[in-house]
Short mmCIF file of the C-alpha atoms (twelve columns), coordinates in Angstrom:
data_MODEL
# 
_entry.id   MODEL 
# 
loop_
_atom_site.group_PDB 
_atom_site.id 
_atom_site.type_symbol 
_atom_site.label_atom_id 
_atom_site.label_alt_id 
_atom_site.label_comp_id 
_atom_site.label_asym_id 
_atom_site.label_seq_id 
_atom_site.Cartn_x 
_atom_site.Cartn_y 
_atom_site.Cartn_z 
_atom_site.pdbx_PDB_model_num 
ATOM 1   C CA . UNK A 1   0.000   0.000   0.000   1 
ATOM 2   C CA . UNK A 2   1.052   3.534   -0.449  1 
ATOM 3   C CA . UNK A 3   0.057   6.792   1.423   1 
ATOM 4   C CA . UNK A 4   -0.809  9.767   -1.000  1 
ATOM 5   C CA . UNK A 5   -1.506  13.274  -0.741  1 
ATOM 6   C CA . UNK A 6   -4.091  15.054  -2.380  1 
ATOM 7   C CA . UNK A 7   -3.089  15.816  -5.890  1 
ATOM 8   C CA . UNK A 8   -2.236  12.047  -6.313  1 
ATOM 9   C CA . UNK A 9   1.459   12.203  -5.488  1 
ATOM 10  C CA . UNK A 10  2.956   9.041   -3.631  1 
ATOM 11  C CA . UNK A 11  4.400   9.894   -0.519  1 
ATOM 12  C CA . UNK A 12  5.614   7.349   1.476   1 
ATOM 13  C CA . UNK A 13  5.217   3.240   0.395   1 
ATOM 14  C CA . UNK A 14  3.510   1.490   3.556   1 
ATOM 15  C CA . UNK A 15  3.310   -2.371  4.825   1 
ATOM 16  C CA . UNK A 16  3.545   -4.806  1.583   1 
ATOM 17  C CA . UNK A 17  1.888   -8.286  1.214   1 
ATOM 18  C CA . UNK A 18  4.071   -11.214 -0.957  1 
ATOM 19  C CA . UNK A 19  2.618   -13.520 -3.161  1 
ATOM 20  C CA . UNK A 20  3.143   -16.651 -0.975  1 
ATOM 21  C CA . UNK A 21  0.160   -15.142 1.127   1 
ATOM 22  C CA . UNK A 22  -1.770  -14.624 -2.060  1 
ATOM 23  C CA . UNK A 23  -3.431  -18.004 -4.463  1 
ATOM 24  C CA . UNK A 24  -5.316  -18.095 -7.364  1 
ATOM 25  C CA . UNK A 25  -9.396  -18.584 -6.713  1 
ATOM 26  C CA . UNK A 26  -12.310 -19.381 -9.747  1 
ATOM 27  C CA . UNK A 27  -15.705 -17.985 -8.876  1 
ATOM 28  C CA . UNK A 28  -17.980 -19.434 -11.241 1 
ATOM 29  C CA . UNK A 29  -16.320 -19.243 -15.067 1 
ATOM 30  C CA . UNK A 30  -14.253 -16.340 -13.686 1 
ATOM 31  C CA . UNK A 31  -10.490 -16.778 -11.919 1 
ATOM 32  C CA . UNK A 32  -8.917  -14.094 -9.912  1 
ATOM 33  C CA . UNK A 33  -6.069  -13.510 -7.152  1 
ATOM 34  C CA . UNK A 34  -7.208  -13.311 -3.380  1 
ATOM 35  C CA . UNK A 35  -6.127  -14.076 -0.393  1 
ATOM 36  C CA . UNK A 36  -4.415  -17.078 0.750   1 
ATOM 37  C CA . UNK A 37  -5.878  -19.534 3.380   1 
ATOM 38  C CA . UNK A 38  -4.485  -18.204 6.711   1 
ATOM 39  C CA . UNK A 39  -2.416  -15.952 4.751   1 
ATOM 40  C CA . UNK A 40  -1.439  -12.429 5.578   1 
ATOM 41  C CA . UNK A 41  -3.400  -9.445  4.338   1 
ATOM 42  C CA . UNK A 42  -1.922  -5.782  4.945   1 
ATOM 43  C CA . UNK A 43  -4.335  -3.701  7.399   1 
ATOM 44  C CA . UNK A 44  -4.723  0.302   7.868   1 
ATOM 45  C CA . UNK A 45  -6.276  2.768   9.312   1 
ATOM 46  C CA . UNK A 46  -6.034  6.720   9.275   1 
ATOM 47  C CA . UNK A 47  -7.203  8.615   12.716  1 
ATOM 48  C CA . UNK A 48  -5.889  11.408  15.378  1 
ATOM 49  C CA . UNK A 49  -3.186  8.684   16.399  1 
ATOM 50  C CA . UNK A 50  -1.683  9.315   12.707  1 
ATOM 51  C CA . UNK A 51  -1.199  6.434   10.352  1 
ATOM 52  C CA . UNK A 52  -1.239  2.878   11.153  1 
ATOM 53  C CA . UNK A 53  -0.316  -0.257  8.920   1 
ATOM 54  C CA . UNK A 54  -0.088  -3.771  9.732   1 
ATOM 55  C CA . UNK A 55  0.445   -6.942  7.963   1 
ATOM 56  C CA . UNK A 56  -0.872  -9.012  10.543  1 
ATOM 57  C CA . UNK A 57  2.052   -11.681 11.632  1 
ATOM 58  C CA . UNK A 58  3.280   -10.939 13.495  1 
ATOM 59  C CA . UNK A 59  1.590   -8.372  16.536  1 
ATOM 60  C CA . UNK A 60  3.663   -5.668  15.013  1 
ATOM 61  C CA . UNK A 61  2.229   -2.373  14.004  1 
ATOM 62  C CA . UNK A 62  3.671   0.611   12.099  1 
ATOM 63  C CA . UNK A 63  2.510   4.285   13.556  1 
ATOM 64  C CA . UNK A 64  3.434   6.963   10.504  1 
ATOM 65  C CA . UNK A 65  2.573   10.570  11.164  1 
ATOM 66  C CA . UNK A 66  0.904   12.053  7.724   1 
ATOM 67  C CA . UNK A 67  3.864   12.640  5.336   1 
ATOM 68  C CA . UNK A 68  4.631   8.593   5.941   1 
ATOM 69  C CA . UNK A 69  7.789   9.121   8.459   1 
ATOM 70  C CA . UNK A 70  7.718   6.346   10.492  1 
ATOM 71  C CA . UNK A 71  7.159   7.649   14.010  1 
ATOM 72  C CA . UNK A 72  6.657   4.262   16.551  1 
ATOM 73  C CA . UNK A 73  6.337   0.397   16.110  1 
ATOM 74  C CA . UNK A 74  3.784   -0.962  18.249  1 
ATOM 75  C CA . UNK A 75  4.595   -4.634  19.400  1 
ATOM 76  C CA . UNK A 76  2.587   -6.917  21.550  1 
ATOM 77  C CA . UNK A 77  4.713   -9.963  23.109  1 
ATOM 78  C CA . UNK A 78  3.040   -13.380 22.628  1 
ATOM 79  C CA . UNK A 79  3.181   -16.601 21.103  1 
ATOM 80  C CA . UNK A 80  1.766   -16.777 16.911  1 
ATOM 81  C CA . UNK A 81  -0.845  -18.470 16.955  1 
ATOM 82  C CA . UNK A 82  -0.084  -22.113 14.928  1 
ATOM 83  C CA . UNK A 83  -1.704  -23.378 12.555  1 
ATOM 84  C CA . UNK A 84  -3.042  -26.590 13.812  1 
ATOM 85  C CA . UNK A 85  -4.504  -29.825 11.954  1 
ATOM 86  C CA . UNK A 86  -7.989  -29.020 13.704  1 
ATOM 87  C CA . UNK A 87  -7.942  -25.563 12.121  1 
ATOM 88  C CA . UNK A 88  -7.842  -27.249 8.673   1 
ATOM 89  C CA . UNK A 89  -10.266 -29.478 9.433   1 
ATOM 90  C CA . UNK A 90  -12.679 -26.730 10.353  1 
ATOM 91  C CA . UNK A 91  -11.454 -24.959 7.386   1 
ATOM 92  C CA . UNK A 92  -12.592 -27.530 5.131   1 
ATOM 93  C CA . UNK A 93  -15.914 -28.185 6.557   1 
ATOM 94  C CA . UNK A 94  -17.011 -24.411 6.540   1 
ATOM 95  C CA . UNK A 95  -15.806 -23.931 2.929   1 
ATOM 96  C CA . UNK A 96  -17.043 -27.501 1.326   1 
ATOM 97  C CA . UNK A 97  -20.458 -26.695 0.517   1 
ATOM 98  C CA . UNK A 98  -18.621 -23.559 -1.680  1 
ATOM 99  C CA . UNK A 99  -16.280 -26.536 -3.663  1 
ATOM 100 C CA . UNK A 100 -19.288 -28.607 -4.311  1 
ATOM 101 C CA . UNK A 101 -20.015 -28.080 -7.842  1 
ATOM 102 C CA . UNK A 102 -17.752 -30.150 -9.183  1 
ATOM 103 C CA . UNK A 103 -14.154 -32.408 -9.644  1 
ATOM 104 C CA . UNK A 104 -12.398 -29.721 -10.224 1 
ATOM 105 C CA . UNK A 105 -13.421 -27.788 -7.240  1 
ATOM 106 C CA . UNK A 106 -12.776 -30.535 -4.738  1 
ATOM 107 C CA . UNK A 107 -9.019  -30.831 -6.427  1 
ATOM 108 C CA . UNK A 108 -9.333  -26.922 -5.893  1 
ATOM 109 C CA . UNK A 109 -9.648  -26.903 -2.306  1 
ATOM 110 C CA . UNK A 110 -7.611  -29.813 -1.745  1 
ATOM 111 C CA . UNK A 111 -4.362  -27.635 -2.931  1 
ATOM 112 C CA . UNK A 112 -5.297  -24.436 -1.109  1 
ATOM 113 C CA . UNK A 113 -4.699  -26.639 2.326   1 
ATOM 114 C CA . UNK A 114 -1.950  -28.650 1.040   1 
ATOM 115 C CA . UNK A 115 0.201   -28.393 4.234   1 
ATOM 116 C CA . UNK A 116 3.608   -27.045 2.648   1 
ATOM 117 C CA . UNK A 117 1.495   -24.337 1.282   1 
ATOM 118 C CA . UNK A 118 0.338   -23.462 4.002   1 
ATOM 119 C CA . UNK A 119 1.737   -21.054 6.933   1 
ATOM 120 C CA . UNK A 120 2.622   -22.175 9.962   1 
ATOM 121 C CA . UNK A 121 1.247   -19.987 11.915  1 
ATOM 122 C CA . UNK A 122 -2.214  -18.103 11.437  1 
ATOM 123 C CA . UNK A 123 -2.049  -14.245 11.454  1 
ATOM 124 C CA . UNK A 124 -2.176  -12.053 14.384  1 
ATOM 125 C CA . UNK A 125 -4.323  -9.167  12.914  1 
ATOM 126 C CA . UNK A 126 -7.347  -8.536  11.238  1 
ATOM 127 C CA . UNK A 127 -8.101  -4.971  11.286  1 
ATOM 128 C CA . UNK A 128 -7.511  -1.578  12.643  1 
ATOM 129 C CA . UNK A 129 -9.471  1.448   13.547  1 
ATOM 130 C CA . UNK A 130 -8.984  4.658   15.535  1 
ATOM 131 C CA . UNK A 131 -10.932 6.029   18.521  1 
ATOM 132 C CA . UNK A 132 -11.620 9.557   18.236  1 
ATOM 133 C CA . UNK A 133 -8.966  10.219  21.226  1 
ATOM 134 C CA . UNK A 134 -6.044  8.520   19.097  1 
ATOM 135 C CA . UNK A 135 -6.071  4.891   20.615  1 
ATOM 136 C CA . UNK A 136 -5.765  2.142   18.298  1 
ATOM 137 C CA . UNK A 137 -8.521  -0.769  17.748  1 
ATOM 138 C CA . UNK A 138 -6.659  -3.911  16.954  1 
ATOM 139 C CA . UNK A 139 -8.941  -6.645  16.270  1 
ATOM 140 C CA . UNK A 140 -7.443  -10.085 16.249  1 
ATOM 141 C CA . UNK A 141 -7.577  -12.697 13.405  1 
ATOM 142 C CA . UNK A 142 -10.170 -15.112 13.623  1 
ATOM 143 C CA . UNK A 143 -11.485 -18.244 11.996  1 
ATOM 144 C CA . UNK A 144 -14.531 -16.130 9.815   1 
ATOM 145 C CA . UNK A 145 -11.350 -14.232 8.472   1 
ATOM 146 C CA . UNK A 146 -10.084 -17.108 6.994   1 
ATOM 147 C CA . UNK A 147 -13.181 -18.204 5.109   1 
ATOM 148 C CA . UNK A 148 -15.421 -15.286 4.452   1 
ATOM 149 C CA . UNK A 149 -13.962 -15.377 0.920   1 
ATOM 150 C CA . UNK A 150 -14.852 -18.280 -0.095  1 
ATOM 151 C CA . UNK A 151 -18.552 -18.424 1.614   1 
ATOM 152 C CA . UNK A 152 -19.427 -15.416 -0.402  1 
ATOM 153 C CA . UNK A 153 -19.422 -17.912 -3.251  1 
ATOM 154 C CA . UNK A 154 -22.783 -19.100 -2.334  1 
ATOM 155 C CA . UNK A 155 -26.390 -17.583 -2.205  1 
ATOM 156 C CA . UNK A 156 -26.930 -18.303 1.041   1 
ATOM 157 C CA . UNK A 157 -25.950 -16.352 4.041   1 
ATOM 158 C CA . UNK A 158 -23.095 -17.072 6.020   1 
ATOM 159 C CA . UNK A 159 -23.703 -18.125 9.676   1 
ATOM 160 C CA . UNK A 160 -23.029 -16.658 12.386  1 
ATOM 161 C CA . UNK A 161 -19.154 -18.736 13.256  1 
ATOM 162 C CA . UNK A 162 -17.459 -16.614 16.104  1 
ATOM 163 C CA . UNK A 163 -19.087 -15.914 19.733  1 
ATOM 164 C CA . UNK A 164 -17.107 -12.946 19.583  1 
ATOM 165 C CA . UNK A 165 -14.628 -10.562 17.953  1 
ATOM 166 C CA . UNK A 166 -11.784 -9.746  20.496  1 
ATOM 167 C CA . UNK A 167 -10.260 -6.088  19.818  1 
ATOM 168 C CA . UNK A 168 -6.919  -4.710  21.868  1 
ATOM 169 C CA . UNK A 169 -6.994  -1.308  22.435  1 
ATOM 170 C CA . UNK A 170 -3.584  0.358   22.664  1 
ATOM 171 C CA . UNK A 171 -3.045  4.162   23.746  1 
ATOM 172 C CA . UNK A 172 -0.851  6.701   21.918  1 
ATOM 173 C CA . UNK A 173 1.751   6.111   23.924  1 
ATOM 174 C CA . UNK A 174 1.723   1.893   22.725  1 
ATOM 175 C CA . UNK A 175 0.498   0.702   25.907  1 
ATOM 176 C CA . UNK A 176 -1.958  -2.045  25.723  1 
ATOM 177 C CA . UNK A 177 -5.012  -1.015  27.858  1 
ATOM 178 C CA . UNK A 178 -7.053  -4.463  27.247  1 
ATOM 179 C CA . UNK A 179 -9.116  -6.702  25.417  1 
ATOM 180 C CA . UNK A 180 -12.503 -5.886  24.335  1 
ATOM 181 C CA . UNK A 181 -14.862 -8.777  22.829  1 
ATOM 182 C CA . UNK A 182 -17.921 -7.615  20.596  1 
ATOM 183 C CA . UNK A 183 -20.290 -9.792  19.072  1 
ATOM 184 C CA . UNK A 184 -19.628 -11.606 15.797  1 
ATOM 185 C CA . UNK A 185 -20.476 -10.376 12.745  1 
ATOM 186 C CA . UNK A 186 -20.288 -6.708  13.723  1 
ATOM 187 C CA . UNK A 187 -19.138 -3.783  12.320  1 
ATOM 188 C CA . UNK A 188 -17.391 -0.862  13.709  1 
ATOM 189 C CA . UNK A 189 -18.103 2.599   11.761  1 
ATOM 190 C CA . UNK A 190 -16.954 5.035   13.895  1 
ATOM 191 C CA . UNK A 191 -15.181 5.035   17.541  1 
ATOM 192 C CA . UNK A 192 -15.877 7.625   19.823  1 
ATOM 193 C CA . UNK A 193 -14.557 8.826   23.239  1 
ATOM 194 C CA . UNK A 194 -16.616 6.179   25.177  1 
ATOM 195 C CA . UNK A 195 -19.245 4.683   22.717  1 
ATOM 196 C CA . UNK A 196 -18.691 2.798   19.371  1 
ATOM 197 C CA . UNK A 197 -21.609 2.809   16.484  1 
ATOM 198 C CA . UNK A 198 -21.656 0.278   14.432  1 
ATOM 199 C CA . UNK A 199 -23.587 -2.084  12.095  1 
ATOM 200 C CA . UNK A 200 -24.440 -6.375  13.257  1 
ATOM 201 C CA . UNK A 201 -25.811 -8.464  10.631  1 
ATOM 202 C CA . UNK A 202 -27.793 -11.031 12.161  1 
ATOM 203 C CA . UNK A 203 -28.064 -15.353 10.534  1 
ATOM 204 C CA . UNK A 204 -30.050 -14.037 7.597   1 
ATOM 205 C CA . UNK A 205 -28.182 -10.961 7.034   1 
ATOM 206 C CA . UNK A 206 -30.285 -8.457  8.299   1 
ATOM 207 C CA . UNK A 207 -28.363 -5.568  9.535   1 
ATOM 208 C CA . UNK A 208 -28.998 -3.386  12.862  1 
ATOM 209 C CA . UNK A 209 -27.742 -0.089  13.960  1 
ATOM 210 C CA . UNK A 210 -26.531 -0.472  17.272  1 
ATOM 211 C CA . UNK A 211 -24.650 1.506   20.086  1 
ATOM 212 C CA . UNK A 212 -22.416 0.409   22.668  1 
ATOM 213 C CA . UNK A 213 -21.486 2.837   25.250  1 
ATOM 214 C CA . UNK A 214 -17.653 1.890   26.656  1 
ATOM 215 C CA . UNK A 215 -17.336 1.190   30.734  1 
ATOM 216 C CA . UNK A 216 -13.770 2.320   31.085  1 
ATOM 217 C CA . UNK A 217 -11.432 1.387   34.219  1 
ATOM 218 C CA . UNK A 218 -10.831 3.908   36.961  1 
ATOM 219 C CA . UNK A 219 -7.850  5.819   36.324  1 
# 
């Protein structure tokens, strides 16, 4: 990705994603480039805080102020989270009913979790978003991230997979201040100092506005 300023003009290149986290997927007659199973995708977000990239593996995150200079790198110790057999396996159930329309697709899926194709760890990070007092929203990478891709290949609508969505929230200063879970399947469209609006989509896709209002510690 690449920041630019108004008239167009590139000024600073951000986080970059390689191929080996990228495959080749067929949607019908048509074939196209997306992400890889458990592969890394490159997150952003733009708020008071400045400019924040990630490519999710691991918990690292670039802070850029808005001419690109890098101005902190957020890290949160902890193990990657591996890859495990059972995480394939629940792979491959969720997506099979999207690979069932033929040989081909069954030979399809069976190479997009070949295991030396395959990371070896999942990624850390999903997505970013900024509070409107400059903390960072970090919301961790979960198993509807993996296969949202290829669910959207059917007419039906996806399930509801994930009891929750945990999100870190780290001040200005990088401190971690804690995890907050919200439920699954909602979006976050705007962050304020102690509420968050967003939009939930409920098992047949029905969306709701809904507010939360944020219970914050004691200082």
């Amino acid at each position: 990705g690449a920041l630019l300023n108004l008239d167009g003009g590139v000024v600073a290149i951000l986080d970059t994603v390689g191929w080996t986290d990228r495959t080749w997927i067929r949607f019908g007659q048509a074939v196209g480039a997306g992400p890889a199973p458990f592969g890394r995708t490159g997150s952003g977000a733009v708020g008071p805080g400045g400019v924040a990239t990630t490519v999710g593996d691991p918990f690292e995150i670039d802070i850029r102020d808005t001419l690109g200079v890098l101005r902190r790198i957020v890290r949160v110790q902890g193990p990657e989270p591996p890859l495990t057999e059972a995480d394939l396996e629940r792979f491959r159930e969720i997506v099979m009913p999207s690979f069932e329309r033929g040989p081909d697709d069954a030979r399809l899926l069976d190479r997009l979790l070949a295991r030396d194709a395959l990371p070896a760890t999942k990624p850390a990070i999903a997505a970013l978003r900024f509070d409107a007092t400059g903390n960072l929203w970090v919301r961790a990478y979960d198993m509807s991230d993996a296969t949202e891709q290829f669910e959207a290949r059917t007419d039906r609508a996806a399930p509801i997979r994930e009891p929750n969505r945990r999100w870190s929230v780290i001040d200005p200063d990088g401190r971690l201040l804690g995890d907050i879970p919200l439920p699954a399947r909602f979006d976050i469209h705007e962050l304020g100092d102690d509420w968050l609006l967003g939009v939930w989509r409920d098992s047949l896709d029905v969306e709701h506005v809904q507010l939360y209002r944020l219970r914050k510690p004691a200082a």
